[in-house]
N, C-alpha and C positions, 0 to 999 in steps of 0.2 A: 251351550246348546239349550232350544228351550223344549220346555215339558218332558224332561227324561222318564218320567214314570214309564211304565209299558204294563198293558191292562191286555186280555183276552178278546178276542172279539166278537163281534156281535153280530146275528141276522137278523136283520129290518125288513119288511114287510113293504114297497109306496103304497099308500091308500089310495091314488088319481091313478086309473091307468089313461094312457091316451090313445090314438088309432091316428099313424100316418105312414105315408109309403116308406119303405125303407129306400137306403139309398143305394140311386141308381149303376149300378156298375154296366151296364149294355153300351158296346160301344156304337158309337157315333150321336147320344140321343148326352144331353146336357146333363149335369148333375146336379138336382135338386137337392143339394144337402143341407139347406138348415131356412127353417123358415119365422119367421119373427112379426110381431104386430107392436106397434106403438105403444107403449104405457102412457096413460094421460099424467104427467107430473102434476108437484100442486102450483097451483096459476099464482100464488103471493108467497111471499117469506112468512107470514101470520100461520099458514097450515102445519098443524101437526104432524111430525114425522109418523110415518106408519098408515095415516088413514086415506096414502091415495094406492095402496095396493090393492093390485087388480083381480077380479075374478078370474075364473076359468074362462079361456077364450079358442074359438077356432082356429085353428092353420091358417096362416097367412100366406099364399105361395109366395107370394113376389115382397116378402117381408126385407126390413136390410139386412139382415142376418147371410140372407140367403142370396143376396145380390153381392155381399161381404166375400162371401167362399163360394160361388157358382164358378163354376171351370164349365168349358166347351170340350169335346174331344174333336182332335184335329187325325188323329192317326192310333195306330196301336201303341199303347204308353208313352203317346204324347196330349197334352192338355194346353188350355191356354185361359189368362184370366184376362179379361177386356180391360182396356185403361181405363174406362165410364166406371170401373165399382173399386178399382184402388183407391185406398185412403191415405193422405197427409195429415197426420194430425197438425193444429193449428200452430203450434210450436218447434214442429220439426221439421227437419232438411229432405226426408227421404221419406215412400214410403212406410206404415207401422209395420214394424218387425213381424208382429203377432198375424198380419193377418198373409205374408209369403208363408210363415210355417203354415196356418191353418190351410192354407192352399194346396199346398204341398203334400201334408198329410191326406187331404182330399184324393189328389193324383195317387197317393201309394196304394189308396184303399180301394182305387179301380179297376186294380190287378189282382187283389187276393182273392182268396176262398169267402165267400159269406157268412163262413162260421168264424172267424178270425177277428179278431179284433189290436188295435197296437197296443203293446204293455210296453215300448219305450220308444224315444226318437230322440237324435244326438244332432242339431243341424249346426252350422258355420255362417254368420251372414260375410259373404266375403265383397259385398260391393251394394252403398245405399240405393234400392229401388226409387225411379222415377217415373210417378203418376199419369203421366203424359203418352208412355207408351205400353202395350198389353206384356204380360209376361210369358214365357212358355216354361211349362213344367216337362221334362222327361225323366221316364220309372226306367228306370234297368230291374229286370227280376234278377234278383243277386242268387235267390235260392228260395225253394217250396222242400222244407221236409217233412215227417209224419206228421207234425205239431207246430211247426214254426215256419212264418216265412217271412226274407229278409227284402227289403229295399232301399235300392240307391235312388235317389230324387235328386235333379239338380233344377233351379228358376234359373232361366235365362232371359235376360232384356239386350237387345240392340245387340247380338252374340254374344253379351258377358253372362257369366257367370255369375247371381249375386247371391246365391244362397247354395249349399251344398248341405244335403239330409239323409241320414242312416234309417229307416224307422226298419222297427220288428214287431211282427206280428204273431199270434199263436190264438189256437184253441182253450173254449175255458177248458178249466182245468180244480178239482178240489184237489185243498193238502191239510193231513193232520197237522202240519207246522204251522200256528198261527200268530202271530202278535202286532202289536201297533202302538204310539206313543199315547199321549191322551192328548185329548181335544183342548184349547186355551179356554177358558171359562172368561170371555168377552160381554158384551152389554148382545140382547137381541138387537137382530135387524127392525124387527118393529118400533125399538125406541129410539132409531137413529133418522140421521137426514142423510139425502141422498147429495151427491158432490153438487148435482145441480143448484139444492139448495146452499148450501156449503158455500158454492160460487157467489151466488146472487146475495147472501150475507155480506161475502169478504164485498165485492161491490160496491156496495153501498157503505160501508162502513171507513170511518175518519183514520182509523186506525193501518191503516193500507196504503199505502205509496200507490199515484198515478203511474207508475212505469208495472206495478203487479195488476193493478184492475184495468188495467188493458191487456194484459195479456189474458186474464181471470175471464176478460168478455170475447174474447176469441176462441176459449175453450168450450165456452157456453155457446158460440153461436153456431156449434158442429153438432151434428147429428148422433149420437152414440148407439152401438146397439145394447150394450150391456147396462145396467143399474149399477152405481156402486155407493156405499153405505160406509166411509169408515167408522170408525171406532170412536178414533179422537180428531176430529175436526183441525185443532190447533197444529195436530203432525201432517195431517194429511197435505194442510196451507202449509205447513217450514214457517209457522211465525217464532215457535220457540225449537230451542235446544232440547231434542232428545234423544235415546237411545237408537240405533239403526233399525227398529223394531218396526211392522206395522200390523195392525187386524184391518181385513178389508171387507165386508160381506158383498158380495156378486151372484148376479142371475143374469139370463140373459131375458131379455124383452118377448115375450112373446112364447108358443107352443114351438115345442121343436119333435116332440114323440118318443120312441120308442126304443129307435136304431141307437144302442150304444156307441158307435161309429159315429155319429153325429154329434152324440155331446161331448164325445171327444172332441172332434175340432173345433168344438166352442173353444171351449177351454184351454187350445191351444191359443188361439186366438187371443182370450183375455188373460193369461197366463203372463203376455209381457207388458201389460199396462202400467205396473206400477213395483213391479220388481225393481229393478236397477235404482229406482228412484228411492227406494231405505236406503240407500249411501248417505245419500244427500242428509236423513235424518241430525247429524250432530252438528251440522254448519249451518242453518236457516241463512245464515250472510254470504253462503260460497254462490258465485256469480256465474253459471255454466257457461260456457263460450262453447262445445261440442261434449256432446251425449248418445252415443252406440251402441248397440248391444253387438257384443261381438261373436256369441255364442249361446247356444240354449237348449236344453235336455230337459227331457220331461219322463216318469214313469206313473203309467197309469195303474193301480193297485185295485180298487173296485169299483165296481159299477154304480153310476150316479146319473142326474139329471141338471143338467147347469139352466134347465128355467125353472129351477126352486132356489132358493138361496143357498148358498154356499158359502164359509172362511176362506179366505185366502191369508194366512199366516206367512208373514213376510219375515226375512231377518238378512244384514248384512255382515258375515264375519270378518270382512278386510276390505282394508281399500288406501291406495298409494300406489307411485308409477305410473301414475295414471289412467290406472284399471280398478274396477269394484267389481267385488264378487256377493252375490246373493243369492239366498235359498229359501226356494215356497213350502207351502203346504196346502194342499184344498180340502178341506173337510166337508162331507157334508154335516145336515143339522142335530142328525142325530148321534153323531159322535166318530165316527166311521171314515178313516183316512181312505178318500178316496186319490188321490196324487199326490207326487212331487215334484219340485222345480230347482231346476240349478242355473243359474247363467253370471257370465262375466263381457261386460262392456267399458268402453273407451268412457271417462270423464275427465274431462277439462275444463279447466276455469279459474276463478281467482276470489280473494277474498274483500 
């Protein structure tokens, strides 16, 4: 396990407050849940990591973020995601895992109390989403008690069933009981490159097989909403052999506000970007032929903002049978485990 230590915790203060509507739970009126504005990258390989981060900027309503996790409501705890804002990442079969959960999540959070927020969600993808047709989400209210309340979500496309979701919800709540791991002592996000650059390096460079910098320019030629900053460059590409380990720093693009709810389903959303893929870390030579996630769990622990930076502490403790299993962490900056991540998916392939 990494960082067993366990330290006290701490109350942080954000310096930025922001001001945007919370999210809309009325039904029949859309759900404006997350909103986002472009970061200008840097324009050459020559620029400095760190100095094209952005000021403070306005709400963007119609940002990708928010085109990303916008649901309609069709009915009483029925929702629906348009096929125009589903994503295929440029490398996969189906649509990204991350963004039916964030949807989903979205749908569960249309039913609850205002005062509630999720502190877990257990979902199943049981069938790959395709981009071509819209999804519908329906909530069952499992249960509303003094403090908690439970829902069943399932994504249906073309009558299947492709994703099946537990989430719980509850009031905050203080406890004398408090502890947490300690944070990985990583390089800052300011002194790193973000994957874009990352990409347009391996690109260009001799050092790369034509069959990776093609696929390296199809990653790049997609729209992203999140920023990602690893750590170590060389793990992030699988050019060398190493541990199933990864640091990832993540924000997402643009203002999002205020609603805890909301940075939740960021987070859900980038939460599977690059988890399953610390498997891959000890083989840089294993040749994927099929890659899935088959399962994903998330607990939320404290309240955070995922358009500041954020750790995502990766690690993979097994993998064989054809299945890898790996577990997050999201810290914010100041030290303060804000979640955790579990998920197991299908990999295939050869050496």
């Amino acid at each position: 396990m990494l960082a067993e230590t366990l330290k006290p915790m701490q109350v942080v203060t954000f310096l930025s407050p922001r001001v945007l509507p919370s999210l809309n739970r009325s039904r029949g009126i859309t759900v404006r849940c997350v909103t986002c504005r472009q970061v200008g990258m840097a324009s050459s390989l020559g620029t400095e990591a760190g100095k094209f981060d952005p000021p403070a900027a306005e709400p963007d309503l119609e940002g990708v973020l928010h085109k990303t996790l916008d649901l309609e409501t069709i009915d009483v705890n029925i929702y629906r995601a348009k096929s125009a804002n589903l994503w295929k990442p440029a490398l996969a079969r189906f649509v990204f895992g991350g963004q039916i959960v964030g949807q989903a999540m979205v749908a569960s959070l249309m039913t609850v109390p205002r005062d509630r927020s999720v502190h877990s969600l257990h979902a199943y993808f049981l069938k790959g989403g395709n981009p071509n047709f819209p999804v519908i989400y329906h909530v069952e209210r499992t249960r509303d008690g003094a403090t908690y309340s439970s829902r069943t979500v399932k994504a249906i496309q073309n009558g299947d069933n492709i994703l099946a979701m537990q989430v719980s919800c509850k009031e905050k709540e203080e406890s004398v009981l408090s502890h947490q791991y300690t944070m990985p002592d990583v390089p800052p996000p300011s002194s790193l490159l973000n994957t874009e650059q990352i990409l347009q390096k391996a690109v260009a460079s001799s050092e790369i097989s034509e069959f990776r910098k093609i696929a390296f320019s199809k990653l790049l030629a997609q729209e992203v909403p999140v920023e990602l900053r690893p750590t170590e460059p060389c793990v992030y590409l699988r050019t060398v052999p190493s541990p199933p380990i990864r640091y990832i720093w993540v924000r997402a693009k643009g203002h999002i506000g205020e609603d805890m709810n909301m940075h939740q389903c960021v987070a859900a959303y980038f939460s599977d970007m690059a988890l399953l893929g610390t498997a891959l870390n000890p083989e840089p030579k294993f040749k994927v032929s099929f890659m899935s996630s088959l399962d994903h769990s998330i607990w939320f622990h404290n309240s955070f903002h995922v358009d500041e930076w954020m750790l995502l502490e990766m690690e993979s403790p097994q993998a064989g049978m054809g299945r890898a299993f790996s577990l997050g962490r999201l810290w914010r900056q100041d030290g303060i485990l804000a979640a955790s991540v579990a998920q197991e998916g299908v990999i295939r392939g050869k050496l």
